[in-house]
PyMOL commands that place a pseudoatom at each C-alpha (Angstrom):
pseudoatom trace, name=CA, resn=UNK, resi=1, chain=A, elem=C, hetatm=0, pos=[14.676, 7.065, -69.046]
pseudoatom trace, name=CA, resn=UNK, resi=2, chain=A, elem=C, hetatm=0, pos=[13.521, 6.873, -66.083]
pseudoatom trace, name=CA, resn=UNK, resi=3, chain=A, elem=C, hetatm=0, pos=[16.194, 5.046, -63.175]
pseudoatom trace, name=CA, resn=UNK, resi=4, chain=A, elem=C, hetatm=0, pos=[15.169, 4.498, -59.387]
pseudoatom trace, name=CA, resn=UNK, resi=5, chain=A, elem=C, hetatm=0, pos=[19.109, 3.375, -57.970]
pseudoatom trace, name=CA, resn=UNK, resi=6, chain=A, elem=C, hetatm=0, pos=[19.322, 1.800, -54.482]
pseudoatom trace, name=CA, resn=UNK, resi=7, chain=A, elem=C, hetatm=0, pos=[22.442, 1.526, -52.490]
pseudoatom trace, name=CA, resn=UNK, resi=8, chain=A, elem=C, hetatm=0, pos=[23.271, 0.698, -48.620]
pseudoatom trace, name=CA, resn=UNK, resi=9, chain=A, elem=C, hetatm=0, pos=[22.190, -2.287, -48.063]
pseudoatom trace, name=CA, resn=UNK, resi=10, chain=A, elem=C, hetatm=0, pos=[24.246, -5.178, -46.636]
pseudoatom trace, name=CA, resn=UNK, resi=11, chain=A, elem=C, hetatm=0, pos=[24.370, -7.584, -43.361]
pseudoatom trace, name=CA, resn=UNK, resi=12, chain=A, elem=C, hetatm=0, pos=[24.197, -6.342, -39.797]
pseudoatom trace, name=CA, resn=UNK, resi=13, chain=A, elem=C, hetatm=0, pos=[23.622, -7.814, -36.432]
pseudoatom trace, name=CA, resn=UNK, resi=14, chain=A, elem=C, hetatm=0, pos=[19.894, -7.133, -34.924]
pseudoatom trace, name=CA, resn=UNK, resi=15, chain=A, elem=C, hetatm=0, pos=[20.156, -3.756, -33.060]
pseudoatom trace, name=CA, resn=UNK, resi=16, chain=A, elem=C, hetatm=0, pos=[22.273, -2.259, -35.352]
pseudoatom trace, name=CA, resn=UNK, resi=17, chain=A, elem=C, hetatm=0, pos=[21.844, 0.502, -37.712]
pseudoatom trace, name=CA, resn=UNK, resi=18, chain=A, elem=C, hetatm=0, pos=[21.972, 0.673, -41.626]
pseudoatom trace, name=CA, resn=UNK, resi=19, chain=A, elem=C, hetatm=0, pos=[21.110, 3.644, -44.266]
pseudoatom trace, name=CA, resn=UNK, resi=20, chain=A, elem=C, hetatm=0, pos=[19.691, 3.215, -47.520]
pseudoatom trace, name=CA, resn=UNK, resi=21, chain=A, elem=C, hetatm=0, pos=[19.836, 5.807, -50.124]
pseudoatom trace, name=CA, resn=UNK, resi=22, chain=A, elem=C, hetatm=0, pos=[17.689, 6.091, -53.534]
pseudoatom trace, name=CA, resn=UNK, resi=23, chain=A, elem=C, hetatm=0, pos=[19.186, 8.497, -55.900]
pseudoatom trace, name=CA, resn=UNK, resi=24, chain=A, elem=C, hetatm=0, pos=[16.500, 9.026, -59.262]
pseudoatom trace, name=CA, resn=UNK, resi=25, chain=A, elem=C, hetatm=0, pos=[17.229, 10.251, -62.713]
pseudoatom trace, name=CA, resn=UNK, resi=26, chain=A, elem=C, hetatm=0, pos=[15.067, 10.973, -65.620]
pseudoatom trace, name=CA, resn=UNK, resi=27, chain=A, elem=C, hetatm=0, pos=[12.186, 12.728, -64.017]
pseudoatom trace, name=CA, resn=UNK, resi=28, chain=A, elem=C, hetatm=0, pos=[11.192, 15.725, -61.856]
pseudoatom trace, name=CA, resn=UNK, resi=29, chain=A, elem=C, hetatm=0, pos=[12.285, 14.724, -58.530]
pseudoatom trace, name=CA, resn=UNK, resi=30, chain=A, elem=C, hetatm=0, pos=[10.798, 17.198, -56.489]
pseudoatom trace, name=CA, resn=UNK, resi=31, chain=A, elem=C, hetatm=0, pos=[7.503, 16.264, -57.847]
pseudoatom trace, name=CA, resn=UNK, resi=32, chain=A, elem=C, hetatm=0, pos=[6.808, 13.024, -56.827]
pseudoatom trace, name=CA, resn=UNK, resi=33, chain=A, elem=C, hetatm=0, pos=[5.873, 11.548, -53.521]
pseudoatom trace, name=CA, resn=UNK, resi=34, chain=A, elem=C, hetatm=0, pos=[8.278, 8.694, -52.523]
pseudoatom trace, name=CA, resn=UNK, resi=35, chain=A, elem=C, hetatm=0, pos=[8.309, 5.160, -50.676]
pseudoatom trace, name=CA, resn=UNK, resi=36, chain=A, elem=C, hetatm=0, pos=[10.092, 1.981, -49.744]
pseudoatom trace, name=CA, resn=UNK, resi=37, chain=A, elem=C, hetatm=0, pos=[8.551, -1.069, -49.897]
pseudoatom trace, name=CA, resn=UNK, resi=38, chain=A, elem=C, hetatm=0, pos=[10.470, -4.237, -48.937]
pseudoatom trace, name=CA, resn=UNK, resi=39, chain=A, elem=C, hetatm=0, pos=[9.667, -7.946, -50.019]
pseudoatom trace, name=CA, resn=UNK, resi=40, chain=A, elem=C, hetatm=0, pos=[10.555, -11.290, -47.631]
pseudoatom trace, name=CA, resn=UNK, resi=41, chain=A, elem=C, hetatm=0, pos=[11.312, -14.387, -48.983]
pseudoatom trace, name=CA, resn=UNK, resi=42, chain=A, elem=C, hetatm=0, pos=[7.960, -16.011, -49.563]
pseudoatom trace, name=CA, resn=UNK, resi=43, chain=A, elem=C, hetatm=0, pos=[6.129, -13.099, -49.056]
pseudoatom trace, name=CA, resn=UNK, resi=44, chain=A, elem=C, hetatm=0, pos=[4.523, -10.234, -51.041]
pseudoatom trace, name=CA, resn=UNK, resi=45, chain=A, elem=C, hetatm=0, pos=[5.875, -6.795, -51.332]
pseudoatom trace, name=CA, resn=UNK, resi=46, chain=A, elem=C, hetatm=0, pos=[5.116, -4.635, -48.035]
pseudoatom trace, name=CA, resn=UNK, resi=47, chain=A, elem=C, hetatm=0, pos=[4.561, -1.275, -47.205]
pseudoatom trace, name=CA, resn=UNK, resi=48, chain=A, elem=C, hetatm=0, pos=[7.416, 0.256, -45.066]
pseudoatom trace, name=CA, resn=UNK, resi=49, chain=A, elem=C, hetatm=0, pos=[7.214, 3.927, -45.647]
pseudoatom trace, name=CA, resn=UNK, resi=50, chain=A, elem=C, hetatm=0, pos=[5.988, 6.780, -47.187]
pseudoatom trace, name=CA, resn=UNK, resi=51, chain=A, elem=C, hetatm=0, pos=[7.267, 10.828, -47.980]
pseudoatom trace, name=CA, resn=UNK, resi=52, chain=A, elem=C, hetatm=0, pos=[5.229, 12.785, -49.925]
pseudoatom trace, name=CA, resn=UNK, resi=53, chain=A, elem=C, hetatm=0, pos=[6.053, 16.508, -51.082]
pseudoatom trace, name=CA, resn=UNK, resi=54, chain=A, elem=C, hetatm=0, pos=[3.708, 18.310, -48.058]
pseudoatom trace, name=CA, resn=UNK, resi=55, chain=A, elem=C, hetatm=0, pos=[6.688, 16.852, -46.090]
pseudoatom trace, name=CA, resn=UNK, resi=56, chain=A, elem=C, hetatm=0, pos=[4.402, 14.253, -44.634]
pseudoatom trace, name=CA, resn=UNK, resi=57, chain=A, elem=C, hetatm=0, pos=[5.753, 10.341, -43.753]
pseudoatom trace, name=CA, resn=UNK, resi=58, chain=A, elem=C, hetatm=0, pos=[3.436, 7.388, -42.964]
pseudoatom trace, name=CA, resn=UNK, resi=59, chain=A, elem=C, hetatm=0, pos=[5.069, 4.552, -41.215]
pseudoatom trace, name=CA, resn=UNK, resi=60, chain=A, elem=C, hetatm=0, pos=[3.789, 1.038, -41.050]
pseudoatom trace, name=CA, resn=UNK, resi=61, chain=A, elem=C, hetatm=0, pos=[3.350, 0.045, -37.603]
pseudoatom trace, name=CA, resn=UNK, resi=62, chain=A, elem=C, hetatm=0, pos=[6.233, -2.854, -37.675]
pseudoatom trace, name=CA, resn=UNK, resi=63, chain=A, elem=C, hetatm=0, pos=[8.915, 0.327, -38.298]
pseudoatom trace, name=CA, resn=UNK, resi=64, chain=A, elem=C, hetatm=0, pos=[7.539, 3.323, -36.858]
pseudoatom trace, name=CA, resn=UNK, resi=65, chain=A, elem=C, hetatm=0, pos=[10.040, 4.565, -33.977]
pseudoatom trace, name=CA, resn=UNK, resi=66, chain=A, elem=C, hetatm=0, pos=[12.639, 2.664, -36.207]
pseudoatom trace, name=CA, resn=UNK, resi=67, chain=A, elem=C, hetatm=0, pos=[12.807, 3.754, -39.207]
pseudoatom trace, name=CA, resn=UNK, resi=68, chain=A, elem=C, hetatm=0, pos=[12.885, 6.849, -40.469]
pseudoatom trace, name=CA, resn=UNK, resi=69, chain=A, elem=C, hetatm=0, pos=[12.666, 8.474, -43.996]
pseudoatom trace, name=CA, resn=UNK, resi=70, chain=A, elem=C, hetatm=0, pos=[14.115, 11.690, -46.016]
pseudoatom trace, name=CA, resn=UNK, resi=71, chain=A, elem=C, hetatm=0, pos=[14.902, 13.149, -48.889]
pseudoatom trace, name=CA, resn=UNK, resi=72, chain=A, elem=C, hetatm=0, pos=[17.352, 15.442, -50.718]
pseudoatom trace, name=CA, resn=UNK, resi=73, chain=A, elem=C, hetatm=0, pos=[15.394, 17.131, -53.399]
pseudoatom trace, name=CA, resn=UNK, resi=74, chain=A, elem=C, hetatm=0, pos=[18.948, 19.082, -54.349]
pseudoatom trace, name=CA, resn=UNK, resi=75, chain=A, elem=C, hetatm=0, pos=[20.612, 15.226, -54.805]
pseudoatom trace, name=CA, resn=UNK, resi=76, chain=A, elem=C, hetatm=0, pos=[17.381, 13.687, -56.044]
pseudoatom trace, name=CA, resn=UNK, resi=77, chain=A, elem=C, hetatm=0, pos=[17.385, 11.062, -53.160]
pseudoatom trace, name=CA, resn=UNK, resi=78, chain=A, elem=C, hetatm=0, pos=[15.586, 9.827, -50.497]
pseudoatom trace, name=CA, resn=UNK, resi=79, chain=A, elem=C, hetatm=0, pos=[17.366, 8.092, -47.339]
pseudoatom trace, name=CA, resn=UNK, resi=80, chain=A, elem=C, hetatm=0, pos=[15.655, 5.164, -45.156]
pseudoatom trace, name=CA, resn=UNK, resi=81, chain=A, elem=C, hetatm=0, pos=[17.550, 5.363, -41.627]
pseudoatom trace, name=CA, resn=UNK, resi=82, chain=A, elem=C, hetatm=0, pos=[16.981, 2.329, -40.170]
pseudoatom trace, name=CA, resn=UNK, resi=83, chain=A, elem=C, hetatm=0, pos=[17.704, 1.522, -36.305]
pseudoatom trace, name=CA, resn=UNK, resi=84, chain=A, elem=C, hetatm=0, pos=[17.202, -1.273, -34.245]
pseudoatom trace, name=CA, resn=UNK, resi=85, chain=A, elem=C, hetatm=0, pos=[17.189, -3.621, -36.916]
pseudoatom trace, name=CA, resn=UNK, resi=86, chain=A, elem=C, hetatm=0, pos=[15.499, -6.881, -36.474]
pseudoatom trace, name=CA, resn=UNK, resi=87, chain=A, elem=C, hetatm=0, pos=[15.569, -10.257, -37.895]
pseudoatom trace, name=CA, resn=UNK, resi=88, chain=A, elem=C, hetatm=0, pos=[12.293, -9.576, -39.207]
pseudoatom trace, name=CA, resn=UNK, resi=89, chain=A, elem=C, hetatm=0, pos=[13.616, -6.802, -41.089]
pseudoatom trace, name=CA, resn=UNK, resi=90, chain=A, elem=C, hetatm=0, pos=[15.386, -9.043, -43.683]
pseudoatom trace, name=CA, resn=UNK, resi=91, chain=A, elem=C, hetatm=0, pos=[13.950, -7.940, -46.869]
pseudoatom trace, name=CA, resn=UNK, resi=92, chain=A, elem=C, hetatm=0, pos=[15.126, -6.850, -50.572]
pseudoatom trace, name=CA, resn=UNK, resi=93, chain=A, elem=C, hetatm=0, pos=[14.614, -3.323, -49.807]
pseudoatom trace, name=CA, resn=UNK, resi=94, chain=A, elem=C, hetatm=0, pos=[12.776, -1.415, -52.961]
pseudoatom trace, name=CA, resn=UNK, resi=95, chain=A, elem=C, hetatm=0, pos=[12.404, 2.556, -53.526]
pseudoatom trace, name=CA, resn=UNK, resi=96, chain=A, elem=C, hetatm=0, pos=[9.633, 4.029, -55.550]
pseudoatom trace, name=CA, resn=UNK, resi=97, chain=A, elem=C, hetatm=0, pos=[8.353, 6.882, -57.265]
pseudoatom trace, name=CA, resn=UNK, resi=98, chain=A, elem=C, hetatm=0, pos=[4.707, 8.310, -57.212]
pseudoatom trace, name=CA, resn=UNK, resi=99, chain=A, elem=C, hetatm=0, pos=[3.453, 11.641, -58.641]
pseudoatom trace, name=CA, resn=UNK, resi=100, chain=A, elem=C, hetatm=0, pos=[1.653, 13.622, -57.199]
pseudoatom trace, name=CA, resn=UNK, resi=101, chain=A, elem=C, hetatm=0, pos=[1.610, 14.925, -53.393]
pseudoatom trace, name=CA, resn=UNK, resi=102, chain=A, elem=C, hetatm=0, pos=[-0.535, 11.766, -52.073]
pseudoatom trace, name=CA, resn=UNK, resi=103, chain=A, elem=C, hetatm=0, pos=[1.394, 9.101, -50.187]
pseudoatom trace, name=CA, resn=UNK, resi=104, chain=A, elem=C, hetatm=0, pos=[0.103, 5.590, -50.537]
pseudoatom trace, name=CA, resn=UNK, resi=105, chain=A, elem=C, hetatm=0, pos=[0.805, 2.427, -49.294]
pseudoatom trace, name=CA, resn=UNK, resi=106, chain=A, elem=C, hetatm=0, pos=[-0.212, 0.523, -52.075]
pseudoatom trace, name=CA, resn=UNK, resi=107, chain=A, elem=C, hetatm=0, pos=[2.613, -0.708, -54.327]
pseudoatom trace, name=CA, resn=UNK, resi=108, chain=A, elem=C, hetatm=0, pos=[0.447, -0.883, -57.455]
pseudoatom trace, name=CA, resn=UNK, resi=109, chain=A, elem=C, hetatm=0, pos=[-0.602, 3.407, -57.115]
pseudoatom trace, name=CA, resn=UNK, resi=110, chain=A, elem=C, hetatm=0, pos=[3.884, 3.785, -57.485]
pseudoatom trace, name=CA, resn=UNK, resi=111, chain=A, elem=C, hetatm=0, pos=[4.966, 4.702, -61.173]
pseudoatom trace, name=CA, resn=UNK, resi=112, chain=A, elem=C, hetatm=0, pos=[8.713, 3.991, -61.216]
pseudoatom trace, name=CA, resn=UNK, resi=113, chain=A, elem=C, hetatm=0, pos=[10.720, 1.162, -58.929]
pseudoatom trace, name=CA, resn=UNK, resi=114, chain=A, elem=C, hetatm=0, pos=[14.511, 0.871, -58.551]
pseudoatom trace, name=CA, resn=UNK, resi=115, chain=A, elem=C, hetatm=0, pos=[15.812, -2.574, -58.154]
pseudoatom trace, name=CA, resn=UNK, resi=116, chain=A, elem=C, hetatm=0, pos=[16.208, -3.097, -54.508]
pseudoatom trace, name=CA, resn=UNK, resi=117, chain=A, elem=C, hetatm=0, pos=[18.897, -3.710, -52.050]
pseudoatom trace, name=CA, resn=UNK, resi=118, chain=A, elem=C, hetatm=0, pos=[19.259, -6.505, -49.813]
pseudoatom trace, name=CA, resn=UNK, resi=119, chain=A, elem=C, hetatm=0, pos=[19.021, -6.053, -46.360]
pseudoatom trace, name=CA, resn=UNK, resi=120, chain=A, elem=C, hetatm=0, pos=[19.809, -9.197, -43.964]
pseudoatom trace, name=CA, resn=UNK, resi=121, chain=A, elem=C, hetatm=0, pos=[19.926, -8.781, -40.288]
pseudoatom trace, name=CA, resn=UNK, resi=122, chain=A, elem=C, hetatm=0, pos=[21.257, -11.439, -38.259]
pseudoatom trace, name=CA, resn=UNK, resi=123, chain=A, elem=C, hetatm=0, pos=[20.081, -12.890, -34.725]
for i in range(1, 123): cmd.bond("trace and resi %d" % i, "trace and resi %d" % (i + 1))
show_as sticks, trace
zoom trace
């Protein structure tokens, strides 16, 4: 079956730096068009970036010049480098898998989700 498998996350002071990986198994990895999404307490799942297989990222505007996403089709993971963390950041941090070459940034068009990582970022 399919497995989405988030790791990296943890508790860091604002302005510092964390990397989250999301290694897949069970599917065609090079095929699909990935994104993170991260939910707040009280809040509903959000947007945070996109990679699809042209090589193309979207960014929502709250990361871009933060953040930034990869992938390692050869280790069947994608990386979120994020910088400059703020407390606003603090989020369960959530990978997920779309196929196809279209990026989205609507949770509901991603197939497969890992599990999510918690990211906290202290003031």
């Amino acid at each position: 079956q399919v497995q989405l498998v988030e790791s990296g996350g943890g508790l860091v002071q604002a302005g510092g730096s964390l990397r989250l990986s999301c290694t897949a198994s069970g599917l065609t990895f090079s095929r699909y068009t990935m994104g993170w999404f991260r939910q707040a307490p009280g809040k509903q799942r959000a947007f945070v970036t996109t990679l699809n297989l042209s090589g193309i990222t979207n960014y929502a505007d709250s990361v871009k010049g933060r953040f930034t996403i990869s992938r390692d089709n050869a280790k069947n993971t994608v990386y979120l480098q994020m910088n400059s963390l703020k407390p606003d950041d603090t989020a369960v941090y959530y990978c997920a898998a779309k196929l196809g070459d279209s990026g989205s940034i609507y949770p509901e068009t991603y197939r497969y989700w890992g599990r999510g990582t918690q990211v906290t970022v202290s003031s």
